[in-house]
VEXBA-52634 format. One record per residue (C-alpha): residue in one letter; x, y, z. Coordinates in steps of 0.02 Angstrom, whole numbers, padded with zeros to 5 digits, always signed. Example, Ala and Ser with C-alpha at 12.3 -4.5 7.8 and 13.67 -1.06 7.14 Angstrom:
a+00615-00225+00390s+00684-00053+00357
//
This chain:
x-00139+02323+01159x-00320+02314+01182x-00421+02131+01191x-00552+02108+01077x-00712+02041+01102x-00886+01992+01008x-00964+02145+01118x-00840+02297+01010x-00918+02207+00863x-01045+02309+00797x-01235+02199+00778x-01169+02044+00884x-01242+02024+01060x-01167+01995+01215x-01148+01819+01278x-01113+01712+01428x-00989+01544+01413x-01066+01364+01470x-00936+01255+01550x-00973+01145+01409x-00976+01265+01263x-01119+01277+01189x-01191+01281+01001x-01159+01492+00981x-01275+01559+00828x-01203+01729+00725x-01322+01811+00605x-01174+01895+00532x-01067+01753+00533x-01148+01607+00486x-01115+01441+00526x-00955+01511+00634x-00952+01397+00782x-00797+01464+00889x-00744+01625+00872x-00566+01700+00963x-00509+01844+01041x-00324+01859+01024x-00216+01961+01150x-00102+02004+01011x-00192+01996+00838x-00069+01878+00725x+00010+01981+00579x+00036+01813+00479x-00027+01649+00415x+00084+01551+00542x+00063+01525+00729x+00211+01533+00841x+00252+01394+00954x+00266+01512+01104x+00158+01662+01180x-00035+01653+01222x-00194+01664+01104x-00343+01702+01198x-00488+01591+01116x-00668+01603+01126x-00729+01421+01139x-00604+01340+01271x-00675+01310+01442x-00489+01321+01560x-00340+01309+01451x-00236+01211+01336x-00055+01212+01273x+00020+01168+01104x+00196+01122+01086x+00310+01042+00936x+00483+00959+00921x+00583+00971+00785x+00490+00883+00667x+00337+00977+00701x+00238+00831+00773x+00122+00948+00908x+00087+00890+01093x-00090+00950+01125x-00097+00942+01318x-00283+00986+01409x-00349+00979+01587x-00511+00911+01509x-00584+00826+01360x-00676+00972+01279x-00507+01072+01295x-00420+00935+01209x-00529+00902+01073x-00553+01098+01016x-00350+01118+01035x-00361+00969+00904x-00465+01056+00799x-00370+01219+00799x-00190+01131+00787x-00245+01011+00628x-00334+01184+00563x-00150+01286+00591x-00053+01141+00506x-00166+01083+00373x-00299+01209+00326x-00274+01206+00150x-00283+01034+00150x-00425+01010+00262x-00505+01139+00146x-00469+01068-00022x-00529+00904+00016x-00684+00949+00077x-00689+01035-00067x-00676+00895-00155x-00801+00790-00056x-00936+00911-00083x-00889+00950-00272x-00876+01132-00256x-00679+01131-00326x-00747+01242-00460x-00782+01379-00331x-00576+01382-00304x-00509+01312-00456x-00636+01384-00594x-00709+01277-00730x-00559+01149-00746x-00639+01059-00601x-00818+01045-00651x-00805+00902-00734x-00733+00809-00565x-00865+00909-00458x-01023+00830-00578x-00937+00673-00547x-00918+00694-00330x-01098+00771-00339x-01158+00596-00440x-01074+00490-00300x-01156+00613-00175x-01045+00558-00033x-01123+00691+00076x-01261+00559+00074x-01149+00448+00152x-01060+00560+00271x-01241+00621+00346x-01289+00421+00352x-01116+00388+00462x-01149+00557+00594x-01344+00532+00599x-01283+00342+00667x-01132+00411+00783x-01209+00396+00976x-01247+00596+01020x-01108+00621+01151x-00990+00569+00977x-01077+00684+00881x-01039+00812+01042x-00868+00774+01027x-00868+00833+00822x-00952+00985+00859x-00800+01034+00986x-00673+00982+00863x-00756+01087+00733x-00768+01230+00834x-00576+01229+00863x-00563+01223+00670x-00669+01386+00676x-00579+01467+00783x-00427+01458+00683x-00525+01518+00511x-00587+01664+00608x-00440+01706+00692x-00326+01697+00503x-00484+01761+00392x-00364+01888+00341x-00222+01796+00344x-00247+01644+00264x-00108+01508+00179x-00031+01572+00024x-00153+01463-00105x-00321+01517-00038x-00278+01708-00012x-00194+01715-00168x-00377+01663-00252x-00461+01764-00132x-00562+01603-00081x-00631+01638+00099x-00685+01467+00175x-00844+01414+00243x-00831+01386+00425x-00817+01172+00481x-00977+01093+00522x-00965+00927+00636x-01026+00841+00472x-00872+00888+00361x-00792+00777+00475x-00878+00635+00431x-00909+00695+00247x-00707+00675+00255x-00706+00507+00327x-00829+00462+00181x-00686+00514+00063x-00547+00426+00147x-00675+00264+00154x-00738+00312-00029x-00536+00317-00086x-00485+00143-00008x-00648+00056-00096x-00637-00008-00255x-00529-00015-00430x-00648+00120-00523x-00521+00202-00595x-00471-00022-00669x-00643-00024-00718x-00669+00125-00817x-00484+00104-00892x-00518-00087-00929x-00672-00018-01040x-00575+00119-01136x-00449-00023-01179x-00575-00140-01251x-00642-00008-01359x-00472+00032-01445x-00379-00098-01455x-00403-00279-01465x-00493-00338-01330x-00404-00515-01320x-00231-00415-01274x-00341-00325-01110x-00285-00475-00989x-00122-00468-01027x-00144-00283-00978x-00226-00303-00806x-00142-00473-00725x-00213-00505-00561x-00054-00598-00467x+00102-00687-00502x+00025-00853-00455x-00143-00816-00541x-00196-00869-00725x-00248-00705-00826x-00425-00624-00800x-00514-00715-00955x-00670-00754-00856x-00689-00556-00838x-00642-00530-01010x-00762-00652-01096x-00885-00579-00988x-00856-00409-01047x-00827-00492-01251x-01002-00574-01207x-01076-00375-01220x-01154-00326-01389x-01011-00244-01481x-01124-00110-01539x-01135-00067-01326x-00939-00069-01317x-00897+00028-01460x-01047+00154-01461x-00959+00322-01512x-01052+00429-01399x-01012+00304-01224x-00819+00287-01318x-00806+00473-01293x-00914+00470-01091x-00790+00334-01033x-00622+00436-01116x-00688+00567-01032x-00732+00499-00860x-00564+00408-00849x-00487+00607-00861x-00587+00650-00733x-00531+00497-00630x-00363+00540-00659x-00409+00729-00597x-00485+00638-00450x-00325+00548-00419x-00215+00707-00424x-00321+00810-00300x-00371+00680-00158x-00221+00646-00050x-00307+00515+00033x-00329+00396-00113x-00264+00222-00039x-00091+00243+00014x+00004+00101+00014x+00086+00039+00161x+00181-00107+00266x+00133-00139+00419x+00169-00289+00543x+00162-00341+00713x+00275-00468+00823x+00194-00551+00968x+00317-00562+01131x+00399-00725+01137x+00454-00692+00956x+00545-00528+00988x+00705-00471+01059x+00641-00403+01206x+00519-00507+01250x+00349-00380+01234x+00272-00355+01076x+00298-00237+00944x+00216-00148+00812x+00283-00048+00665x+00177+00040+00500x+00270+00129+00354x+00155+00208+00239x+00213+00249+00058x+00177+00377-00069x+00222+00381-00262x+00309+00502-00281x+00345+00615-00473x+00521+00632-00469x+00477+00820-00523x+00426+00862-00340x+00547+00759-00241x+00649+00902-00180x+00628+00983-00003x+00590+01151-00093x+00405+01084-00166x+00373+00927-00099x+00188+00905-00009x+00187+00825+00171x+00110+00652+00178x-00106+00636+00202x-00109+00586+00379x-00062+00723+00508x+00053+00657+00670x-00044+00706+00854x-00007+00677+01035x-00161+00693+01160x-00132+00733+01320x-00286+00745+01454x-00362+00650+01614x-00487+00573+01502x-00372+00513+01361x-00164+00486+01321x-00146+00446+01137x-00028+00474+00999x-00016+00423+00815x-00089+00449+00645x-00248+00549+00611x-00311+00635+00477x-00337+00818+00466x-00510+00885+00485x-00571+00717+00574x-00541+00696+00771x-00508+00517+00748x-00331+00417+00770x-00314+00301+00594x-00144+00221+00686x-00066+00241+00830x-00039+00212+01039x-00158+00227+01176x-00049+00179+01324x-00120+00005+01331x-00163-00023+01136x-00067-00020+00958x-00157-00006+00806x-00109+00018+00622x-00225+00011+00466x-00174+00002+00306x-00258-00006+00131x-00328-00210+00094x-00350-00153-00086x-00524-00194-00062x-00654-00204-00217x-00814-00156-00156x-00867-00037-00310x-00929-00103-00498x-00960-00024-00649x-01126-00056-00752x-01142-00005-00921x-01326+00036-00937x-01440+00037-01071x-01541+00212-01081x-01683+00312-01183x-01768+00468-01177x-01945+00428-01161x-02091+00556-01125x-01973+00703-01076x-01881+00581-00950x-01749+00459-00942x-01760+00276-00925x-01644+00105-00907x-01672-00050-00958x-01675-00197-00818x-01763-00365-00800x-01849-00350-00962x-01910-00181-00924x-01891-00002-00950x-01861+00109-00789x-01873+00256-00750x-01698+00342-00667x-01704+00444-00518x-01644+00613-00535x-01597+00758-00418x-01553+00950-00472x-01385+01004-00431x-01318+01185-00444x-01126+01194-00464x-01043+01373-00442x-00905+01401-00536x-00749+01543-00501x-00774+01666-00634x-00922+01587-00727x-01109+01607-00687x-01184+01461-00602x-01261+01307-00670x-01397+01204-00643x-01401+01022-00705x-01495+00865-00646x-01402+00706-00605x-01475+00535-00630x-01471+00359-00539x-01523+00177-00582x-01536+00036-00485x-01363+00019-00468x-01336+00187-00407x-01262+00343-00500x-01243+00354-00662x-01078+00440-00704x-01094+00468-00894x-01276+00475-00971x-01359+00518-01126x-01300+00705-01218x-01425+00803-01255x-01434+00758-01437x-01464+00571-01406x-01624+00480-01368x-01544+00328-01344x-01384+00247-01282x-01273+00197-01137x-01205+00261-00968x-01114+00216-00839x-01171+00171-00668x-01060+00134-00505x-01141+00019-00362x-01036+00038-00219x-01055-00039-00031x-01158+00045+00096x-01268+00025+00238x-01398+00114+00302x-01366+00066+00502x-01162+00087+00468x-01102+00134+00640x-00913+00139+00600x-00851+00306+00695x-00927+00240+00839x-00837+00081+00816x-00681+00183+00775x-00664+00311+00924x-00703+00158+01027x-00542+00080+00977x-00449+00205+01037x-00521+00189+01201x-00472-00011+01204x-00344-00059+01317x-00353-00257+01250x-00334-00350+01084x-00483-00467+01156x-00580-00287+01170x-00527-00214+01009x-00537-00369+00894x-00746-00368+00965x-00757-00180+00889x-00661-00184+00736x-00783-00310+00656x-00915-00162+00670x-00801-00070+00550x-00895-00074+00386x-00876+00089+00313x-00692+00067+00298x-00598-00078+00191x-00432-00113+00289x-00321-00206+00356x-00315-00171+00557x-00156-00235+00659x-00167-00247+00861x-00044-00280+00961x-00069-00246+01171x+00098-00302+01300x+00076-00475+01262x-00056-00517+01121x-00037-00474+00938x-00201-00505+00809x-00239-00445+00629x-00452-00418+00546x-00480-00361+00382x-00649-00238+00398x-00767-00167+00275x-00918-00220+00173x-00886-00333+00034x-01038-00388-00105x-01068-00539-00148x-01049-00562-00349x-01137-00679-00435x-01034-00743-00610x-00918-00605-00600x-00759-00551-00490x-00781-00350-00523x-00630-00334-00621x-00700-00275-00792x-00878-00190-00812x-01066-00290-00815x-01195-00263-00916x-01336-00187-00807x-01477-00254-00881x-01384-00435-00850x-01464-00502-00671x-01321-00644-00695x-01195-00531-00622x-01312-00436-00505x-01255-00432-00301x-01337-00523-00190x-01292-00424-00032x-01121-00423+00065x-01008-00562+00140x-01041-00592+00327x-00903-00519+00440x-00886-00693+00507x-00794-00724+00358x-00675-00587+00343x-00498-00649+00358x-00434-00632+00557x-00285-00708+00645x-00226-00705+00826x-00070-00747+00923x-00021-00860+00755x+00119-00991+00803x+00232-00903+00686x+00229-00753+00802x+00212-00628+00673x+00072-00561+00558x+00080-00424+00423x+00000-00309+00293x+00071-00233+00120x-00078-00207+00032x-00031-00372-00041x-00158-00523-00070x-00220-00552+00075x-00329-00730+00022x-00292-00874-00082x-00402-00903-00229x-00542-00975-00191x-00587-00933-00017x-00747-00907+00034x-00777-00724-00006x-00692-00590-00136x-00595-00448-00054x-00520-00396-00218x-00436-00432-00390x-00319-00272-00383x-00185-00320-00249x-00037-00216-00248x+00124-00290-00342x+00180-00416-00185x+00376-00396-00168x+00360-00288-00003x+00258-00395+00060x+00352-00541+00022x+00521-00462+00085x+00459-00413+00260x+00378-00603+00278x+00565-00640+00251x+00616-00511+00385x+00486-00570+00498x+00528-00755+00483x+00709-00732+00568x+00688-00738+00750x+00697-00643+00856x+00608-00491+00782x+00693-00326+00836x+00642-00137+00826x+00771-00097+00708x+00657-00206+00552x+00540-00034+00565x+00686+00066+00509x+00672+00102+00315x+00750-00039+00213x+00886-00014+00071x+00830-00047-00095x+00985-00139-00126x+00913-00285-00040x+00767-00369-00157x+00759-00555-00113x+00591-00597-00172x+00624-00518-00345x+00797-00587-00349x+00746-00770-00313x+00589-00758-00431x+00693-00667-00575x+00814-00813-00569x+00694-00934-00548x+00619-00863-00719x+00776-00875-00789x+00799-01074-00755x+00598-01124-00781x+00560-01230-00914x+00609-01207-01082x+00682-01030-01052x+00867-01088-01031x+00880-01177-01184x+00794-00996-01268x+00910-00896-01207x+01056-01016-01272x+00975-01010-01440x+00947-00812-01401x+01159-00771-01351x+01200-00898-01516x+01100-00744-01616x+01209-00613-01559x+01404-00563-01626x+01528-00656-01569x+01592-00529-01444x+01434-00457-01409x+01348-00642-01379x+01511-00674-01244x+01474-00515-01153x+01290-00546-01139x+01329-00740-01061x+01459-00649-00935x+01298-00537-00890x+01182-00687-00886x+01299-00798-00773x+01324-00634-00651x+01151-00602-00652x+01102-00797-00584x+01258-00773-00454x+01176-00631-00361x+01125-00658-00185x+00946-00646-00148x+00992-00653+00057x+01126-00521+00032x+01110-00338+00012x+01143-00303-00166x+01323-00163-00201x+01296-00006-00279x+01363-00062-00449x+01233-00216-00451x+01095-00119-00369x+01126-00002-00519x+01103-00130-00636x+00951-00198-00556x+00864-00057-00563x+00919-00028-00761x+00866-00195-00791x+00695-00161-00734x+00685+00006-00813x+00682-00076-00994x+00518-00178-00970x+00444-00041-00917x+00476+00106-01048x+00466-00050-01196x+00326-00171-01160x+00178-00102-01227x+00246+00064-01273x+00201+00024-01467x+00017+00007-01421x-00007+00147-01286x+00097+00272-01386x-00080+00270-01500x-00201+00298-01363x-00248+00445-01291x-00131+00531-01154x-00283+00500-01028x-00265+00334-01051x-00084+00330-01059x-00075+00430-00874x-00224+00304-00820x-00102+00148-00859x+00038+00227-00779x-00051+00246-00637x-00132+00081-00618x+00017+00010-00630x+00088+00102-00474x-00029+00041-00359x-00071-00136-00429x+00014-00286-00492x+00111-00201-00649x+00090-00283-00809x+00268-00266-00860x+00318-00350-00683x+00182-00487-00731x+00295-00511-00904x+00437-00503-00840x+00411-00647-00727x+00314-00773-00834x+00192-00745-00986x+00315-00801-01112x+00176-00837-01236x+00134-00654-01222x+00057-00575-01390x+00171-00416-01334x+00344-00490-01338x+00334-00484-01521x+00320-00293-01517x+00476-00274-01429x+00600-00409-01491x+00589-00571-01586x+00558-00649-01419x+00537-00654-01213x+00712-00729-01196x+00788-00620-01354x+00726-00477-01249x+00820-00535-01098x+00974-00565-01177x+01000-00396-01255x+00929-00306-01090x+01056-00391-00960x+01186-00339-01088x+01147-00174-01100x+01065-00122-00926x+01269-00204-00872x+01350-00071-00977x+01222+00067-00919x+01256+00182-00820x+01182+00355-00720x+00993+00354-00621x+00875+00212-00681x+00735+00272-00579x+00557+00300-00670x+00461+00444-00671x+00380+00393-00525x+00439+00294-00393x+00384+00258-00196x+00467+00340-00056x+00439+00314+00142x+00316+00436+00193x+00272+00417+00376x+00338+00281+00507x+00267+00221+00688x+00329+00097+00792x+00261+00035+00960x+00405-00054+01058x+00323-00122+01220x+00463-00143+01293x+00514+00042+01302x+00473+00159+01434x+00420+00257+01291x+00350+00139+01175x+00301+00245+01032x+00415+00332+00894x+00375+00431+00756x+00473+00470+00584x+00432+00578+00453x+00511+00597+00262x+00404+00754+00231x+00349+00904+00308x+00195+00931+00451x+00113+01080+00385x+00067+01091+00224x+00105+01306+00243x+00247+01364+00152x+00272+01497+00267x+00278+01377+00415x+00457+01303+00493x+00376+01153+00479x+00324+01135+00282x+00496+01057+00243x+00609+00951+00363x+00742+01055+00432x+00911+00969+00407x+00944+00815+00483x+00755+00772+00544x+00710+00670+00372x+00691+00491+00430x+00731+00513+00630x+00641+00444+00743x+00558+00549+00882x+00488+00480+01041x+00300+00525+01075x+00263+00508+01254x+00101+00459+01322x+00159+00477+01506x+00163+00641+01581x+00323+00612+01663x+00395+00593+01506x+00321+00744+01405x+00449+00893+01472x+00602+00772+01434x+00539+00750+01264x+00451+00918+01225x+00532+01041+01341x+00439+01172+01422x+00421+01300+01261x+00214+01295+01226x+00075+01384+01135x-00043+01419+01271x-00231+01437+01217x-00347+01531+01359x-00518+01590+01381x-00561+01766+01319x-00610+01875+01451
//
């Protein structure tokens, strides 16, 4: 079979290769960066694991190989090698993916999905995160912005080498991508940054609420914490708002519509905040005497798309790098050449999602004055900035529309065209304009301390998370980012932007951000869980997640000594935190004499049955894994809140609020959890029964007699686990629940039998890799 090369092209010049690989320029081809020559051209969209694929782009040579679980080993004899073998690996597993996000980044969806997406790609234009991404690479050092430029030209040698053959959802619309530029990869860490920021999605929800129903039941809707009063500080502040502002027709209709497009937002970007546990154990706490280091992340998951057959593989992407210049495995995320969690040989690292709240809405006042548009602020009328924005839609001609900004930044609903006056929208989110956080990044994976990591971490400011670190003997934990400082307000609810009282006054200093080291407990976590007590000296967020992981593993963690096995996924028969607090609810205060008064209410029979179920209920172990018939009834008995509280006031909203709700609720502190364990003077217990304890009564009765799956319609599954055991001559092991590729035609898109859940070692010693990987490899070479 003949090779072929650039010079049997017809119009293409001949060309030498630098050692280093050099930027290579095609007139025909565009911003194609590495191009391959294949010595057998591939007749499908999915590499095999074996044979050799001649590449234009790699200096010596590089090999490819996968175990069962489709987890790659990317060995190189030098860095370049490595990092373009990245490129082209994430590209072979995850091009759709990489593809559709960037997508999304850039708001082009329309250009692949038609004019269902427009509405989200006027909204990704209006945040302009391409503004950000270019801030982040112009501030990368040059031999890191070197390093992208490799990595994307791996990426392009993939796209060129399967133009033609191209995963089933972009050759089915025909969609031929543009080739990866070093910035995408950036413009995609923007996204992932962007996507753990904020509670814009609360915000804009929180607003839709107060204009339909009454705006003194919203707290009760959006609880903060278990231990926290309700938000009425945000609420008044939001009441204190002209009514004729809240319940202007035109901005009811802007923020209904916005919060669909949030929700469309939601759907398409996998790498919206995924919740996750994560903890560390320092060495004289755990079995074996080194320190360990485990991360689970989560994902909610429909119960439609559960099965094998459909299901989508997690966001991040596992990778082993093998070369002189670097041994690392762990967590990345596709189209970036950056490890988010994993194992360097020396260092652990995890991060997780602090729920961080670094993003406001302002509703802005706004005219049409002189043929332009203005806001009001500090007493005066402004003038907004505005930029022209051409979206190009599948099927449709294109369109041309110009996007406007205040002070606070961009203004995601404005004026229609048939208003002169009225209100908008505006999100002010964190930034800075000297942000050097994928520096600070790839320089953690080079760290071989937690004394040298813990010093680079603190330069993270793009990113709101919670970082772990854990070396042979040292443990620590630093929550990064860039957090404003409020005045009069927490965030929770929109401001008024014309109101200077709840202006920011610039962002909390990173000597403040919550770190720990080598605690005497000998253990420190993360769960996406409140991470501050009230009070403290600067606001990370009002939108933890609901804290009954968290809570559990402290539990875990408590019981020396710590072993490897507390990584392995726990059984959701054993709930001690919700247990103990669900009891304790039961004997607080005045409820056990309500719930006497409640069981005197019911039949004779029926009241006997429900006091069985109440005294059974209080018996159950909170230390003890729960059996099947209790766990059962658990799970029914949480299922009621859920479907009943506040169904009689959703049911008349619209179904974008509704879905908005639901998912709130997912990631935050639920409001039917935040009933269920206190708020007995609730307004919405009335809607459901005559009262809190009524409701009890009759749901312990019947979620006993139930029987069948209680789940929800969504529920959270393991996605992903790591652990780092120090101890091991392999310390690191991966798990998966879900598939590497995201290629229905590859082996890898669903789990093969067996593989869901096990853990596989990932070597980071060459002595090791044969054992683990065997000698079966893709081999990438030079074209002649």
């Amino acid at each position: 079979m003949p090779i072929f090369t650039l010079r049997h092209l017809p119009r293409l010049p001949s060309f030498s290769l630098p050692a280093f690989c050099g930027a290579l320029l095609f007139g025909a081809i565009g911003s194609l960066s590495g191009c391959q020559f294949l010595e057998s051209r591939a007749t499908s969209d999915v590499l095999a694991d074996s044979g050799v694929v001649r590449v234009q782009g790699i200096v010596k040579s590089s090999h490819i190989a996968k175990n069962t679980a489709g987890m790659p080993l990317i060995e190189a004899g030098n860095f370049h090698d490595l990092l373009f073998s990245l490129g082209y690996s994430h590209a072979s597993d995850r091009l759709t993916q990489m593809v559709q996000l960037r997508l999304l980044a850039q708001g082009r969806l329309a250009e692949l999905h038609g004019a269902p997406m427009l509405d989200l790609d006027r909204l990704m234009r209006s945040i302009n995160l391409r503004a950000a991404a270019h801030t982040l690479y112009k501030n990368a050092p040059k031999n890191l912005q070197s390093f992208f430029e490799i990595y994307a030209r791996g990426i392009n040698a993939y796209l060129y080498q399967m133009r033609d053959d191209l995963p089933p959802e972009l050759a089915q619309a025909k969609f031929k991508p543009d080739y990866w530029k070093a910035e995408d990869s950036a413009l995609l860490f923007s996204l992932f940054s962007f996507s753990q920021s904020g509670n814009l999605a609360e915000e804009v929800l929180a607003l839709a609420l107060a204009q339909r129903l009454d705006a003194q039941q919203l707290p009760w809707l959006l609880p903060v914490y278990p231990d926290e009063p309700l938000p009425l500080d945000e609420t008044a502040k939001l009441l204190a708002i002209p009514r004729s502002a809240i319940q202007n027709s035109a901005l009811q209709h802007s923020s209904l519509q916005l919060l669909d497009t949030l929700n469309q937002f939601s759907a398409r970007n996998s790498l919206q905040a995924p919740l996750a546990s994560s903890w560390v154990a320092s060495a004289s706490h755990s079995l074996k005497r080194r320190s360990l280091l485990a991360l689970t992340t989560l994902q909610n998951s429909p119960a439609a798309v559960l099965s094998a057959s459909n299901a989508q593989p997690a966001p991040y992407s596992w990778v082993n790098l093998h070369s002189p210049q670097l041994q690392a495995t762990g967590l990345t995320i596709p189209g970036v050449p950056l490890l988010i969690s994993g194992f360097n040989g020396h260092l652990a690292y995890s991060m997780s999602a602090v729920m961080a709240d670094t993003q406001d809405i302002f509703i802005e006042k706004l005219r049409r004055h002189k043929g332009r548009l203005e806001y009001f602020s500090e007493q005066h009328w402004h003038p907004a900035q505005q930029r022209i924005e051409t979206f190009f839609i599948r099927g449709q001609r294109p369109v041309r529309e110009i996007l406007y900004s205040t002070a606070h930044g961009p203004l995601l609903t404005t004026l229609a065209a048939t208003h002169s006056s009225g209100y908008g929208l505006a999100l002010q989110h964190a930034h800075l304009a000297d942000d050097n956080s994928l520096n600070a990044i790839w320089q953690l994976l080079r760290s071989k301390t937690v004394e040298q990591a813990t010093q680079l971490v603190s330069h993270l400011r793009a990113l709101p998370a919670s970082v772990l670190l854990a070396d042979a003997k040292h443990i620590a934990w630093q929550v990064t980012g860039l957090y404003p400082n409020r005045r009069n307000s927490r965030g929770l609810f929109p401001s008024a932007g014309w109101d200077a009282s709840v202006a920011w006054e610039g962002y909390a200093d990173p000597m403040l951000h919550p770190y720990d080291q080598d605690p005497q407990q000998g253990w420190l976590s993360a769960a996406n869980h409140r991470l501050t007590q009230p009070g403290y000296g600067m606001q990370l967020s009002s939108s933890w997640a609901n804290p009954e992981r968290a809570e559990n593993l402290a539990q875990q963690l408590a019981k020396r000594p710590i072993a490897a096995s507390l990584a392995m996924p726990n059984s959701t028969a054993q709930r001690p935190w919700l247990i103990t607090e669900l009891q304790a609810m039961l004997n607080a205060g005045g409820m056990p004499q309500a719930l006497k008064q409640a069981l005197q209410k019911l039949p004779a029979p029926q009241g006997a049955a429900a006091q069985q179920a109440l005294q059974q209920f209080l018996a159950l172990s909170a230390q003890h894994p729960l059996s099947t018939a209790n766990a059962l009834w658990l799970e029914h008995f949480l299922a009621q809140p859920q479907a009943q509280l506040f169904k009689a006031e959703l049911q008349r909203l619209p179904a974008s609020m509704q879905q908005a709700f639901a998912l709130h609720n997912q990631h935050s502190y639920p409001a039917w959890l935040d009933h269920l364990l206190g708020r007995e003077d609730s307004p919405f217990w009335s809607t459901v029964s005559q009262s809190k304890a009524q409701f009890l009564v009759d749901n312990l009765l019947s979620s006993r007699q139930a029987t069948g799956d209680a789940r929800s319609d969504a529920q959270i599954s393991n996605s992903q686990l790591l652990l780092v055991d120090f101890s091991r001559s392999i310390p690191v092991s991966a798990a998966s629940f879900s598939g590497q590729s995201d290629n229905p035609h590859s082996p890898y898109f669903a789990l093969k039998a067996g593989s869901t859940g096990k853990f596989y070692p990932l070597p980071v010693n060459y002595k090791d890799v044969n054992a683990v990987y065997g000698k079966q490899r893709l081999t990438l070479l030079p074209a002649p």
